[in-house]
MARPA-274523 format. One record per atom (N, C-alpha, C, O): residue in three letters; chain; y, z, x. Coordinates in nm, 2 decimals. Layout:
<rs>
+------+------+--------+--------+--------+
: kefi : tilo :     py :     pz :     px :
+------+------+--------+--------+--------+
:  ALA :    A :      Y :      Z :      X :
...
+------+------+--------+--------+--------+
</rs>
This chain:
<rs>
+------+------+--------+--------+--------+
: kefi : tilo :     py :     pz :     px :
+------+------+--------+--------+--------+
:  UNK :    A :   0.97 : -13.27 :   0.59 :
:  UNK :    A :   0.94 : -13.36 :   0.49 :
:  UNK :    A :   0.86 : -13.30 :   0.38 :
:  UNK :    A :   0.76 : -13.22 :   0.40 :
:  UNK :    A :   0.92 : -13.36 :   0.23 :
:  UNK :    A :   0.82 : -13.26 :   0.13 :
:  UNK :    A :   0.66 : -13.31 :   0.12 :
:  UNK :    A :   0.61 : -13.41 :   0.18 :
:  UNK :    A :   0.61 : -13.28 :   0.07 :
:  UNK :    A :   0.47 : -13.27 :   0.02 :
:  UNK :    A :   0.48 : -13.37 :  -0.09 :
:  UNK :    A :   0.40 : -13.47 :  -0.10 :
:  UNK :    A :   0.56 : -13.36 :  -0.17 :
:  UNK :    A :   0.54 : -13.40 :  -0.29 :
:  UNK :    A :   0.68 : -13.56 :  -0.29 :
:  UNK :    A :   0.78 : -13.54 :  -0.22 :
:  UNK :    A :   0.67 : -13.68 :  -0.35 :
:  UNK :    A :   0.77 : -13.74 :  -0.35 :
:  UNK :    A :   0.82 : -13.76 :  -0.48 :
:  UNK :    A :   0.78 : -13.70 :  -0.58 :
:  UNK :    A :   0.94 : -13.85 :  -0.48 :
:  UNK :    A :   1.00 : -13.81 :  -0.64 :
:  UNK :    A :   1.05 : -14.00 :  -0.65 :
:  UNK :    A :   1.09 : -14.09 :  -0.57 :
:  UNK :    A :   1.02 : -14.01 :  -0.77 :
:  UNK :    A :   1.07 : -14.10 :  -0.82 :
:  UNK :    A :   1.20 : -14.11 :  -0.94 :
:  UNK :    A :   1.29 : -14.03 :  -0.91 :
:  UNK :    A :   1.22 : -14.18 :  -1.03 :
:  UNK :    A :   1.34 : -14.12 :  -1.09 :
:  UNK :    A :   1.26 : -14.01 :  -1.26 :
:  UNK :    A :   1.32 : -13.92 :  -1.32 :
:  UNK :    A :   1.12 : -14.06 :  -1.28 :
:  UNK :    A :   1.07 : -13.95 :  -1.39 :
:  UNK :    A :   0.95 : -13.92 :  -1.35 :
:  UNK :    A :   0.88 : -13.87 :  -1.43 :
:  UNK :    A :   0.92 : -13.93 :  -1.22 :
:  UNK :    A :   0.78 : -13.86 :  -1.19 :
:  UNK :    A :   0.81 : -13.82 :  -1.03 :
:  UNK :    A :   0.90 : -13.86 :  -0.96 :
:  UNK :    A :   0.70 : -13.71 :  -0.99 :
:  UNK :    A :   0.65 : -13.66 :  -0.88 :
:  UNK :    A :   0.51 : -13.70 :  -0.85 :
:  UNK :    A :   0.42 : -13.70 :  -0.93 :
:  UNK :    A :   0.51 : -13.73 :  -0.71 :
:  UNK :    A :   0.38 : -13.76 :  -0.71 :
:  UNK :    A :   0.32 : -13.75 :  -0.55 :
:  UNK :    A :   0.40 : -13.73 :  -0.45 :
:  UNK :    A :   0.20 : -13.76 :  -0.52 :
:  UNK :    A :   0.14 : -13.70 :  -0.41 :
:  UNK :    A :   0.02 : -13.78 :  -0.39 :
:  UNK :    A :  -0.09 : -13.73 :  -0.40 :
:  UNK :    A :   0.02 : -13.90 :  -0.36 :
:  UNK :    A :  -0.07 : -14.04 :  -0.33 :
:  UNK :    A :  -0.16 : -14.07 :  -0.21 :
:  UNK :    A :  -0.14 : -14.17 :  -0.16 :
:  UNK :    A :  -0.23 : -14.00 :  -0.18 :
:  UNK :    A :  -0.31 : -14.04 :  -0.06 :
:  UNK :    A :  -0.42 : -14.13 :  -0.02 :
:  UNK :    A :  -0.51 : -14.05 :  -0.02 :
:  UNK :    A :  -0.45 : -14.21 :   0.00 :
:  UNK :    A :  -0.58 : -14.34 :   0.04 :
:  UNK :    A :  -0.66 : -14.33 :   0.15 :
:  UNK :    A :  -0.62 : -14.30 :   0.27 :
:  UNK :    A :  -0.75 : -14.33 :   0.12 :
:  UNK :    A :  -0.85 : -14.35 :   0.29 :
:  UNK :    A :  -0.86 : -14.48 :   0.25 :
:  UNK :    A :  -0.85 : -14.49 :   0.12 :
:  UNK :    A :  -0.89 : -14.59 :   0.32 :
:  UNK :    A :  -0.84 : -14.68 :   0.34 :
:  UNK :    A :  -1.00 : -14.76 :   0.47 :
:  UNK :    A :  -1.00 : -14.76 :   0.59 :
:  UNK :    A :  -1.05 : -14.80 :   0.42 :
:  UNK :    A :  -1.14 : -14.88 :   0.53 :
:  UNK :    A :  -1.14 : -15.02 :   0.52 :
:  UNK :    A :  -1.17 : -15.06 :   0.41 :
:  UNK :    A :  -1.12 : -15.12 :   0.63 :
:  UNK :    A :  -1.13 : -15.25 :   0.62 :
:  UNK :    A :  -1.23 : -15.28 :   0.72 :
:  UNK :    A :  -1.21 : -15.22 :   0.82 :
:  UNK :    A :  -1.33 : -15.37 :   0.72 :
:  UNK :    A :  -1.43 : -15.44 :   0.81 :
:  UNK :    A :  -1.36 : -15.57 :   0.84 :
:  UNK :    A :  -1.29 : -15.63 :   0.75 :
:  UNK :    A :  -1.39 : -15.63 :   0.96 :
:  UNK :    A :  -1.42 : -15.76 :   0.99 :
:  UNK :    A :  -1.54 : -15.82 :   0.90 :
:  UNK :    A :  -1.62 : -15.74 :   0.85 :
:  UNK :    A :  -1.54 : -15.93 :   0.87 :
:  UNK :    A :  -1.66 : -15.99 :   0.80 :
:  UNK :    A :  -1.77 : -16.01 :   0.92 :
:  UNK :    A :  -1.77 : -16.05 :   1.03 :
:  UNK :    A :  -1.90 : -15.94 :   0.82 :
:  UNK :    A :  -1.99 : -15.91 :   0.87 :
:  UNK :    A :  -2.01 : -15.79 :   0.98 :
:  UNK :    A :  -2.12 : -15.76 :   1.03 :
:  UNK :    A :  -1.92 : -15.73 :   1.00 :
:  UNK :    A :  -1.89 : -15.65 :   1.07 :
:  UNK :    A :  -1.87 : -15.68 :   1.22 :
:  UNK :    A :  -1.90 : -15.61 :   1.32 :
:  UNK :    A :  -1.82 : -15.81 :   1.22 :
:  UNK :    A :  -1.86 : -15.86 :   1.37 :
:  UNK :    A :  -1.76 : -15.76 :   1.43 :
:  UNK :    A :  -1.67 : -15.70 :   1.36 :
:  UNK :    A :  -1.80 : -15.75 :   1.58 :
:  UNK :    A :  -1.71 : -15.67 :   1.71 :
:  UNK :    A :  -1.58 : -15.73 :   1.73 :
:  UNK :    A :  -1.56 : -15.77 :   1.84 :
:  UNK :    A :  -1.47 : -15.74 :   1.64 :
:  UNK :    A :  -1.38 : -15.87 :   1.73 :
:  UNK :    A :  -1.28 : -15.81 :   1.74 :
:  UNK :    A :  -1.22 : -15.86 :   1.83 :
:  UNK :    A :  -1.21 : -15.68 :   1.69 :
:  UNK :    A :  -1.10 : -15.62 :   1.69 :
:  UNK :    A :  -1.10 : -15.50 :   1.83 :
:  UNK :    A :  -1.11 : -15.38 :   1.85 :
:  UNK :    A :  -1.08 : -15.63 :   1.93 :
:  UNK :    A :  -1.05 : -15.49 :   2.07 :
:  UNK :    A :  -0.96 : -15.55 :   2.15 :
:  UNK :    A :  -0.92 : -15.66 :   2.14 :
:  UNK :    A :  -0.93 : -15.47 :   2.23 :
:  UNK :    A :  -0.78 : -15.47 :   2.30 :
:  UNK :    A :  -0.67 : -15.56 :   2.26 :
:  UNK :    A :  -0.61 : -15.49 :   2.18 :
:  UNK :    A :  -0.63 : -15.64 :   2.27 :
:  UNK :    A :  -0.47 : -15.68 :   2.24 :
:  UNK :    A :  -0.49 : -15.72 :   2.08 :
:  UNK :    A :  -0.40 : -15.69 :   2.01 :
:  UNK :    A :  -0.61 : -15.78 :   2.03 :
:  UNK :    A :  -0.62 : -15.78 :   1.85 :
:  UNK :    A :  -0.65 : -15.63 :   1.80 :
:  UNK :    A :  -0.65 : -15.60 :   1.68 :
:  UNK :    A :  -0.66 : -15.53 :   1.90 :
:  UNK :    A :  -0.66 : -15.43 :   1.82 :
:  UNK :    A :  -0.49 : -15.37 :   1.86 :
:  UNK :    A :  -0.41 : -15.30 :   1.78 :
:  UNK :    A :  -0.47 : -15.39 :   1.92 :
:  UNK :    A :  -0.32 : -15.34 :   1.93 :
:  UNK :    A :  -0.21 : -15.45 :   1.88 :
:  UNK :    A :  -0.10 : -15.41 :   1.87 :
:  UNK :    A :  -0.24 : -15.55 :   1.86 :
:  UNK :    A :  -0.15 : -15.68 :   1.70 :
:  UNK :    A :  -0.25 : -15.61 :   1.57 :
:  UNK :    A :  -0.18 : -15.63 :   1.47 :
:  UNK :    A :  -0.32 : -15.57 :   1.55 :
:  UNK :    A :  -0.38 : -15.49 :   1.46 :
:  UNK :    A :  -0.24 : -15.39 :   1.37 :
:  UNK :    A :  -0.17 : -15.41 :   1.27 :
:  UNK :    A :  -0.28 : -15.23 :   1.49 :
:  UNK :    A :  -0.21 : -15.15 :   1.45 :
:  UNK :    A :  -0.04 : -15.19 :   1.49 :
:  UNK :    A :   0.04 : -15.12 :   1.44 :
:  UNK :    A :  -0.01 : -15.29 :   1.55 :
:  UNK :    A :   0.09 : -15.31 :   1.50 :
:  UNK :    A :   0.17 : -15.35 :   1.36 :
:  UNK :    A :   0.28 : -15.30 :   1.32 :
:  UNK :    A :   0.11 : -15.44 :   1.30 :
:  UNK :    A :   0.07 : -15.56 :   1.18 :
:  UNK :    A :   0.09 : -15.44 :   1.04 :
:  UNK :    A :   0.16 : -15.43 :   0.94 :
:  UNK :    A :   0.00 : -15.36 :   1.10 :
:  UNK :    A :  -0.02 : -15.20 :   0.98 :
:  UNK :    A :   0.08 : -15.14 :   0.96 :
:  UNK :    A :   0.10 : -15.12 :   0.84 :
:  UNK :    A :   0.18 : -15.09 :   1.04 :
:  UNK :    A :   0.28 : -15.00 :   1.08 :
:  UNK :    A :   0.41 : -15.08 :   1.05 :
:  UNK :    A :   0.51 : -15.03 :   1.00 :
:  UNK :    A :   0.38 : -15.22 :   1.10 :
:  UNK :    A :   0.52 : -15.31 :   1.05 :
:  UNK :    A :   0.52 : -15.33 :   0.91 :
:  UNK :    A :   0.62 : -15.30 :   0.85 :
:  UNK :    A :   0.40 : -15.39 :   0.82 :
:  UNK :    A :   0.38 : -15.45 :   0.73 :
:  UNK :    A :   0.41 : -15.28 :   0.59 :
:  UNK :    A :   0.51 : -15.26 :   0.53 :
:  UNK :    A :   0.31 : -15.21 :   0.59 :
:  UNK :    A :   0.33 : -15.12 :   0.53 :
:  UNK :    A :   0.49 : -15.06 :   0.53 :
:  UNK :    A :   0.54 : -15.02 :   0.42 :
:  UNK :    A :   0.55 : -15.04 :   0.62 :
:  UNK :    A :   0.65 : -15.00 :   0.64 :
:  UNK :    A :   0.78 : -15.08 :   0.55 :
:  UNK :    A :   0.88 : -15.03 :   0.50 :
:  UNK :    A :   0.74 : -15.23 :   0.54 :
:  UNK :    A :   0.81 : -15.30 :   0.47 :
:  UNK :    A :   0.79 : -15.28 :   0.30 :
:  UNK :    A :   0.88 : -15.30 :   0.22 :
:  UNK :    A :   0.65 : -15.23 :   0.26 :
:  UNK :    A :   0.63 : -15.23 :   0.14 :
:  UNK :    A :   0.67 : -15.09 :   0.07 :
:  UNK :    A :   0.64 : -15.04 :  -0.04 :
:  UNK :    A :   0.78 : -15.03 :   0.19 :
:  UNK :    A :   0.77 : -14.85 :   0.15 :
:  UNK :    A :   0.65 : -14.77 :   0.17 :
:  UNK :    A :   0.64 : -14.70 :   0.07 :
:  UNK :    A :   0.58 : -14.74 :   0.22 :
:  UNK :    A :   0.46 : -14.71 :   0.22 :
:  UNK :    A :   0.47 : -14.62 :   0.33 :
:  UNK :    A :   0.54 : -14.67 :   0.42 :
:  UNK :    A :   0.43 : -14.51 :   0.35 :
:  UNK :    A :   0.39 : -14.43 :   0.46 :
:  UNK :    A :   0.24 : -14.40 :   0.54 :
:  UNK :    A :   0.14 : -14.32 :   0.51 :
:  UNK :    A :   0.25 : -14.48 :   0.65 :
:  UNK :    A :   0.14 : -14.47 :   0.74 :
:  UNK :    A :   0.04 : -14.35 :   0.78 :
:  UNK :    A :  -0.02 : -14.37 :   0.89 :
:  UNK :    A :   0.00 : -14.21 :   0.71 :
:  UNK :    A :   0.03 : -14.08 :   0.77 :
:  UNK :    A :  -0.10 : -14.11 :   0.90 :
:  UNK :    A :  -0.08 : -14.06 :   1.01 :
:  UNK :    A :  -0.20 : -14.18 :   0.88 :
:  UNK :    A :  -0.30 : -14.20 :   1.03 :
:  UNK :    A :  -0.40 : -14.31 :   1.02 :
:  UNK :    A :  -0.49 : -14.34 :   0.94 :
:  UNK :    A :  -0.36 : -14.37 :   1.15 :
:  UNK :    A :  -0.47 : -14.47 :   1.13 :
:  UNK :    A :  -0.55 : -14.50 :   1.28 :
:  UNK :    A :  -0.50 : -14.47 :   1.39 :
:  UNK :    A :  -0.68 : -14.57 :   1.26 :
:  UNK :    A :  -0.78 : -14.57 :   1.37 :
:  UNK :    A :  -0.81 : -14.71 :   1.40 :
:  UNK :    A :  -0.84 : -14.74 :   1.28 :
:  UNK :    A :  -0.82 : -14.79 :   1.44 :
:  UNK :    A :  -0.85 : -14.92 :   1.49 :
:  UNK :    A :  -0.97 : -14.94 :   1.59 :
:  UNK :    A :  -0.95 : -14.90 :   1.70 :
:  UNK :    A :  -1.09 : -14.98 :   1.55 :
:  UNK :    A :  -1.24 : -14.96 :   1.62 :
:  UNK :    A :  -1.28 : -15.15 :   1.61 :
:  UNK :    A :  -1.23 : -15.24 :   1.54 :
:  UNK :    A :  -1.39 : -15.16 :   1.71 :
:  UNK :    A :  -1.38 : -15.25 :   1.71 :
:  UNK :    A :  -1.45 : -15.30 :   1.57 :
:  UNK :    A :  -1.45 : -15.43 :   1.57 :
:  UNK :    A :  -1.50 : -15.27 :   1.48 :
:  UNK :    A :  -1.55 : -15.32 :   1.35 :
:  UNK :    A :  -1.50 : -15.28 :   1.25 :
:  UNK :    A :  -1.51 : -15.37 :   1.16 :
:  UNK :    A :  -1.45 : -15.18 :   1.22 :
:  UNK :    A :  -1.35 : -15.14 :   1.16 :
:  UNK :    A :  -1.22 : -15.08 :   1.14 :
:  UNK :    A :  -1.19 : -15.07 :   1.26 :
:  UNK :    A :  -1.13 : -15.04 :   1.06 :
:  UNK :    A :  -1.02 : -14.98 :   1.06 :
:  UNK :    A :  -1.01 : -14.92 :   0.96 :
:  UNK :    A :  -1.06 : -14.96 :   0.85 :
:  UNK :    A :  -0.94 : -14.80 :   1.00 :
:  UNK :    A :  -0.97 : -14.64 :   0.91 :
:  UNK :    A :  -0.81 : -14.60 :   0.89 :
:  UNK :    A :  -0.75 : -14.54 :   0.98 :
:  UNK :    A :  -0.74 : -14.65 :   0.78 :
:  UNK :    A :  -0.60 : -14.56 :   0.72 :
:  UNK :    A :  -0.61 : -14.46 :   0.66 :
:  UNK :    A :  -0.72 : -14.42 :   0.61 :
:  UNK :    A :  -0.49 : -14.37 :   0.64 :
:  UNK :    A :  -0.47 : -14.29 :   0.54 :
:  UNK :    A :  -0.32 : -14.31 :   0.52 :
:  UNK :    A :  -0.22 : -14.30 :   0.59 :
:  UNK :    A :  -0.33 : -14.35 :   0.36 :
:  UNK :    A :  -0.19 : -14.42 :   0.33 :
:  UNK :    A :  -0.14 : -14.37 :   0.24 :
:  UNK :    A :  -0.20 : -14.35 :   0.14 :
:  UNK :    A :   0.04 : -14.33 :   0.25 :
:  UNK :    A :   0.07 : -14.28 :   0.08 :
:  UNK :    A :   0.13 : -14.36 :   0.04 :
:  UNK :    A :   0.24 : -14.40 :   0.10 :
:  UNK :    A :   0.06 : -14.45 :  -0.11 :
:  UNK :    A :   0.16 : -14.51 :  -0.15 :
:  UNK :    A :   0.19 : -14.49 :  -0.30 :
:  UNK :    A :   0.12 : -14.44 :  -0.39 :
:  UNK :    A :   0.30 : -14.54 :  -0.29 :
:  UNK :    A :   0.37 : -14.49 :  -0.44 :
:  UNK :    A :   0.30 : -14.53 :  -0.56 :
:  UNK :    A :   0.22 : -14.63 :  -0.54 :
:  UNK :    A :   0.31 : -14.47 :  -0.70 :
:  UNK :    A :   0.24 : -14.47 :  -0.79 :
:  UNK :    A :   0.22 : -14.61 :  -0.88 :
:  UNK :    A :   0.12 : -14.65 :  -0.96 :
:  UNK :    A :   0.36 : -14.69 :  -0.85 :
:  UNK :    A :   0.43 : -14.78 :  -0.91 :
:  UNK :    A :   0.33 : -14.90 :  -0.93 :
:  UNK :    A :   0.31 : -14.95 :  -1.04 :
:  UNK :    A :   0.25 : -14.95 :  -0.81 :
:  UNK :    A :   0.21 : -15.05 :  -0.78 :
:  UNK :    A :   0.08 : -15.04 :  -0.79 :
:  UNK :    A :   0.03 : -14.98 :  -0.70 :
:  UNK :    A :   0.01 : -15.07 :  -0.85 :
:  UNK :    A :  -0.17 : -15.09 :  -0.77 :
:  UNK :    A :  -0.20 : -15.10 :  -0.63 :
:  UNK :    A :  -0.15 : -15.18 :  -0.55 :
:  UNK :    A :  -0.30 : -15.00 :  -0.59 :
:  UNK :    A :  -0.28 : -14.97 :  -0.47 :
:  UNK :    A :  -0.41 : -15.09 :  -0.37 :
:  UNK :    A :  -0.43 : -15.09 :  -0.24 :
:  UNK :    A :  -0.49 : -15.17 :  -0.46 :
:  UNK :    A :  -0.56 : -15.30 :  -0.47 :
:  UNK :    A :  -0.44 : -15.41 :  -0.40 :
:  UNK :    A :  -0.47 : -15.48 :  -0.31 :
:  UNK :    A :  -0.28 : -15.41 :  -0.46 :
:  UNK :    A :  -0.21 : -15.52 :  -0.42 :
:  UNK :    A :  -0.12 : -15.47 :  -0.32 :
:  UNK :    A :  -0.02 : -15.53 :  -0.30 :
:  UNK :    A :  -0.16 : -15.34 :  -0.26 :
:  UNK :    A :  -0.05 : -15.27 :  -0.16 :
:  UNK :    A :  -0.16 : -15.32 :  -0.04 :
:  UNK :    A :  -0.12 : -15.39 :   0.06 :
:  UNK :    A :  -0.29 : -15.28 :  -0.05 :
:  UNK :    A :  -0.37 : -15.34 :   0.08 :
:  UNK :    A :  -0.41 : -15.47 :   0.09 :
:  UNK :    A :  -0.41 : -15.53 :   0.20 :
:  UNK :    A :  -0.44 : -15.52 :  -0.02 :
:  UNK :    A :  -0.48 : -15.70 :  -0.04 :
:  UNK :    A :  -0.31 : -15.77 :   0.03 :
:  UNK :    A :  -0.33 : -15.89 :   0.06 :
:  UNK :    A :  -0.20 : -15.72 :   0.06 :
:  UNK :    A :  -0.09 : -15.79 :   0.10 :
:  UNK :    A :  -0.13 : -15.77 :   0.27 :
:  UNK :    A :  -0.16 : -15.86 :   0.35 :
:  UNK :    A :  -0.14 : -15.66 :   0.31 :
:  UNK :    A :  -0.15 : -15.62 :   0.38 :
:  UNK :    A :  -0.28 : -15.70 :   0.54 :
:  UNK :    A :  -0.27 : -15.74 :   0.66 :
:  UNK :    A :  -0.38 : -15.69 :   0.44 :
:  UNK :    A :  -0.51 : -15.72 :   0.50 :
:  UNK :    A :  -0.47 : -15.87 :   0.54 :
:  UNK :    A :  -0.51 : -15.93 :   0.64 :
:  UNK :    A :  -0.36 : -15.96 :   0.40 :
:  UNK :    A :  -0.40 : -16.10 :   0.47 :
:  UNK :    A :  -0.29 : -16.11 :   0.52 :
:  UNK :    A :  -0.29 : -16.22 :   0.56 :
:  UNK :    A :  -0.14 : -16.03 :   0.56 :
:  UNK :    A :  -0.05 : -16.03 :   0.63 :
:  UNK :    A :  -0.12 : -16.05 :   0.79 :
:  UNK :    A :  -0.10 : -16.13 :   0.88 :
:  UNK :    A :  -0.20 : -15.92 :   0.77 :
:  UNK :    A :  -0.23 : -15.89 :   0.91 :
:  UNK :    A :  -0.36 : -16.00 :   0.97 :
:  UNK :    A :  -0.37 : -16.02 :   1.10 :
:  UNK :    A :  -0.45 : -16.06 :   0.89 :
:  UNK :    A :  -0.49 : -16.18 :   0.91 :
:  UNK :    A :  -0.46 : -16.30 :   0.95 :
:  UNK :    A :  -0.50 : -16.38 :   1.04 :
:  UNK :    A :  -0.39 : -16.28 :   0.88 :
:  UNK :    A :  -0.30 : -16.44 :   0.91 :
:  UNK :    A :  -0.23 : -16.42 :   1.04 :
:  UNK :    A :  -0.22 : -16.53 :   1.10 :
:  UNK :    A :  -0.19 : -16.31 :   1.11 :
:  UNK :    A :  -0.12 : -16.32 :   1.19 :
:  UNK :    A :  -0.20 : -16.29 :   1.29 :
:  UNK :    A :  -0.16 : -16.34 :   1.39 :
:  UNK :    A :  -0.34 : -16.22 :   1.33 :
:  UNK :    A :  -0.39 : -16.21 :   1.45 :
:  UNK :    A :  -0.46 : -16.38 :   1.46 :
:  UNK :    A :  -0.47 : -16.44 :   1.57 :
:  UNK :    A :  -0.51 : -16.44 :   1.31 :
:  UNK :    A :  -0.53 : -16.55 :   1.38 :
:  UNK :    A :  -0.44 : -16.67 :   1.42 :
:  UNK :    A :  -0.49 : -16.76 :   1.48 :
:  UNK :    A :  -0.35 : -16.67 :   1.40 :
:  UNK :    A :  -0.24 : -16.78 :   1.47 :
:  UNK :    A :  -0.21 : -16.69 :   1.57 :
:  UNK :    A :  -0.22 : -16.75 :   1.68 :
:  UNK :    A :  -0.18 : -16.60 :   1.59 :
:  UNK :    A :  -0.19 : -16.53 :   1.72 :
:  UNK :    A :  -0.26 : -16.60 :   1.86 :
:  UNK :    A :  -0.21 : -16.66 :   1.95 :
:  UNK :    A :  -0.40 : -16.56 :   1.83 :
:  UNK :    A :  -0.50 : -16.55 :   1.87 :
:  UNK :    A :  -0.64 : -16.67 :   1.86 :
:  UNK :    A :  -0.76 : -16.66 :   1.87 :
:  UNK :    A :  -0.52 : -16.78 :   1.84 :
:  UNK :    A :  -0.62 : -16.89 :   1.79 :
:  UNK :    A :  -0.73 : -16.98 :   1.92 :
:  UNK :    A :  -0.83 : -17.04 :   1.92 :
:  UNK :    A :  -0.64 : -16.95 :   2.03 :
:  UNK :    A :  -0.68 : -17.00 :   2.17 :
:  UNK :    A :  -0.86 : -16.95 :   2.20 :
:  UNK :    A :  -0.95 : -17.01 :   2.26 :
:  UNK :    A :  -0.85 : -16.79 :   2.12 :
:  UNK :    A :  -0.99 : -16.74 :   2.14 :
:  UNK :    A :  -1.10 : -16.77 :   2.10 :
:  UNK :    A :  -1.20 : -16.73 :   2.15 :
:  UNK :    A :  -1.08 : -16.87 :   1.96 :
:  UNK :    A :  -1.17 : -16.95 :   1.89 :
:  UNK :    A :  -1.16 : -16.85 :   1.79 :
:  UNK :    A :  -1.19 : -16.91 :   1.69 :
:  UNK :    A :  -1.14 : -16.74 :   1.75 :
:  UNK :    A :  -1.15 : -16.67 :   1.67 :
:  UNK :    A :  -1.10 : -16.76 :   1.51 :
:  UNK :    A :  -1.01 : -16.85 :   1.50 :
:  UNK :    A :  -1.16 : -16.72 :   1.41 :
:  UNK :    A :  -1.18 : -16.85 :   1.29 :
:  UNK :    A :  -1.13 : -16.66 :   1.17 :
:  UNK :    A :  -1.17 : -16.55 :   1.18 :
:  UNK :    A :  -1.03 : -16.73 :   1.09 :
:  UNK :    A :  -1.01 : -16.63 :   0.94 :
:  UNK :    A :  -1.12 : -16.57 :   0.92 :
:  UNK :    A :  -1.14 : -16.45 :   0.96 :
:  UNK :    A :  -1.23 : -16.66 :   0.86 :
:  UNK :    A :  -1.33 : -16.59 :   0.78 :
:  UNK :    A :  -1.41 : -16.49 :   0.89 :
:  UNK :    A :  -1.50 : -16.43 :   0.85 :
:  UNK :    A :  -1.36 : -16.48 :   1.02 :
:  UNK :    A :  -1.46 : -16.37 :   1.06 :
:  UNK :    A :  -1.37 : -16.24 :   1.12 :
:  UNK :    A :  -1.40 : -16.16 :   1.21 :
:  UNK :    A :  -1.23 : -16.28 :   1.04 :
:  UNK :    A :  -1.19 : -16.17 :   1.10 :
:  UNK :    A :  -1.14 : -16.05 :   0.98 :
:  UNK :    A :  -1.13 : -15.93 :   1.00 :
:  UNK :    A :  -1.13 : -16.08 :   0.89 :
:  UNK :    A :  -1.16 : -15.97 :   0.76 :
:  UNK :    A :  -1.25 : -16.00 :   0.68 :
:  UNK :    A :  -1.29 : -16.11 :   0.69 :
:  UNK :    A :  -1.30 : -15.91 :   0.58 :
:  UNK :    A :  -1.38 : -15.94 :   0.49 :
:  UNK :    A :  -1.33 : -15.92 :   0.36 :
:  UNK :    A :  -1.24 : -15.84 :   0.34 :
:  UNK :    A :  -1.39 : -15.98 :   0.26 :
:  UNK :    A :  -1.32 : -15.99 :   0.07 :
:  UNK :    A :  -1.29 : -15.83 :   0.05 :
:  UNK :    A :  -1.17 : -15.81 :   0.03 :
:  UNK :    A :  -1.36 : -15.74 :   0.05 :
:  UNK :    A :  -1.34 : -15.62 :  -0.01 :
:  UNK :    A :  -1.29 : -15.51 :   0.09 :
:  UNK :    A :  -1.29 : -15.50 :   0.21 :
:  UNK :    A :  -1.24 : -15.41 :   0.00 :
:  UNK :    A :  -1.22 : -15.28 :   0.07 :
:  UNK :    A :  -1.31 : -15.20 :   0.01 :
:  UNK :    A :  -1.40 : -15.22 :  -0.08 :
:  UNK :    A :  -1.27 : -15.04 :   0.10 :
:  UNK :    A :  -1.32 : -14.92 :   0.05 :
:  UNK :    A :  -1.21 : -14.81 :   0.04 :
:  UNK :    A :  -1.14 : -14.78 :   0.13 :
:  UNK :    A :  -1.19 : -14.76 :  -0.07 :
:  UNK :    A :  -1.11 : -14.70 :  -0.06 :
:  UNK :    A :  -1.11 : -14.54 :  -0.15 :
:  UNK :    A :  -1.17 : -14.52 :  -0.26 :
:  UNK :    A :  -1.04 : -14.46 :  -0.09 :
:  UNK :    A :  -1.07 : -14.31 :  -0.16 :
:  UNK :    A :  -0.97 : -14.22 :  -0.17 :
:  UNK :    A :  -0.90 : -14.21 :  -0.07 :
:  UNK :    A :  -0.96 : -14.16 :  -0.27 :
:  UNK :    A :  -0.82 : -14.08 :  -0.32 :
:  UNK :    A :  -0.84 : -13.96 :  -0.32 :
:  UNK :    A :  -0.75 : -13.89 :  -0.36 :
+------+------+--------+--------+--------+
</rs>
C-alpha cells in the first residue's frame, strides 16, 4: 500500500491522533463496552472511507490514529463517529444503568 493517496487533483497523506474521553473521565469503557467500542470504530470509520491505521481502548480513554481524506473536515469525520458509537453502546448496554451523558464527552483532542 502507498504512502501517499490520490484523489482525482490532489495527493495527500492525512494522519490524526485522535483522543476521545468518557465524560468526566469516568472508568466505564471495559470489557464488552470496550470491545462494542473498537468494534463501532472499525465498522463506522470504515463506512466513511476512512482508514483505521491504530487504535487503543482504555478504560477512560480512546487513542486513534486515523487517515482521513482531505475532502471533509476531519471535526465531522469524528463528531459522526463518537455519536455513532454512543448511541450504540448505550442502547446496547442500557440494562447497566449506564446514561449518554457519561459515556462521551463534547470535545476532542486531536493532532496532525
Amino acid at each position: 500500500m502507498s504512502r501517499f493517496r490520490k484523489l482525482s487533483q490532489t495527493i495527500w497523506h492525512c494522519h490524526y491522533h485522535v483522543v476521545w474521553t468518557p465524560k468526566y473521565r469516568y472508568r466505564v469503557v471495559r470489557s464488552e463496552i470496550a470491545e462494542e467500542v473498537d468494534n463501532c470504530i472499525t465498522t463506522f470509520y470504515e463506512q466513511l472511507h476512512c482508514e483505521v491505521m491504530e487504535h487503543i481502548v482504555q478504560p477512560d480513554h480512546v487513542h486513534l490514529l486515523v487517515m482521513i481524506p482531505p475532502k471533509t473536515a476531519v471535526a465531522n469525520y469524528v463528531g459522526s463517529v463518537k455519536e455513532r458509537t454512543a448511541i450504540r453502546v448505550v442502547n446496547k448496554f442500557r440494562l447497566r444503568g449506564l446514561h449518554q451523558k457519561t459515556i462521551i464527552a463534547n470535545g476532542i483532542w486531536s493532532a496532525y
